[in-house]
N, C-alpha and C positions, 0 to 999 in steps of 0.2 A: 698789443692792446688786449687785455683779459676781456674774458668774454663771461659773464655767468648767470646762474639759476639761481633763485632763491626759493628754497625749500619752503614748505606749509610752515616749517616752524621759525624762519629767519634766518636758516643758514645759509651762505653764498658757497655754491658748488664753480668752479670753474667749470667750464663743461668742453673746455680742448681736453679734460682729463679724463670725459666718459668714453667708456667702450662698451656701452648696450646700456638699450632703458627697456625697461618691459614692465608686465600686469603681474604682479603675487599677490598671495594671499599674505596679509601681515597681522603680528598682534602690534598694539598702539596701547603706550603704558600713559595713564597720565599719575597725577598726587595719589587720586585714591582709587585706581581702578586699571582693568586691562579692559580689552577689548579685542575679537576680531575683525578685520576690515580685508580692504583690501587697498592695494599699492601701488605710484608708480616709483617703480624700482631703478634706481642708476647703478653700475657697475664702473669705478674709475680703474686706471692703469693697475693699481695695486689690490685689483678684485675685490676694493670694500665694498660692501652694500649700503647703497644712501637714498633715504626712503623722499621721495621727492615730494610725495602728493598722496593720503588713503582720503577711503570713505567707505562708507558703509555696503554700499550698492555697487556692483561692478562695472555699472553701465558709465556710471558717472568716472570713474578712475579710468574708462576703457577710453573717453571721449577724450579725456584729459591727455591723457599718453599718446593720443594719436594727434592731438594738436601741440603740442610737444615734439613730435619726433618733425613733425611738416616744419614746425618754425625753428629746429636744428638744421633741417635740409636744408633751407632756406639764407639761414643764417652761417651757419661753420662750415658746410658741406659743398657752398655753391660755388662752381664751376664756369671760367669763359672761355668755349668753347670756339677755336679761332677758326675751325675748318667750317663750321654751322652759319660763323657770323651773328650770333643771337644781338636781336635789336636793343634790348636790355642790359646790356654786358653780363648776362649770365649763362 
């Protein structure tokens, strides 16, 4: 089953293919203008940069990223732990 992200701008990232998400500083080109912001940054298998999510303020792209990596955890990363017994199956 593919699993994935859609970027701010509509692109669908599979996200078995990341190997790190984090906070950068990014420029964001639109028709007629640049911009600096800031980013949350995907890293796939083949160490491309893929800009998931900017904004302006860092707090906002901090919060974005950190509910992002929980709902990875959550989702790709999680675990049934048979010696635990987890009531959940996780």
């Amino acid at each position: 089953m593919a699993k994935s992200i859609i970027t701010y701008s509509g692109d669908v990232v599979n996200y078995d293919n990341l190997i790190s998400v984090g906070v950068e500083p990014v420029v964001v080109e639109s028709e007629n203008s640049t911009a600096e912001a800031y980013g949350v940054v995907g890293y796939d298998i083949n160490n491309t940069k893929i800009l998931l999510f900017h904004a302006p303020d860092i707090e906002t792209v901090t919060e974005r990223q950190e509910k992002l990596v929980a709902w990875l955890q959550s989702e790709s990363f999680a675990t049934f732990n048979v010696m635990e017994g987890a009531e959940n199956g996780y």
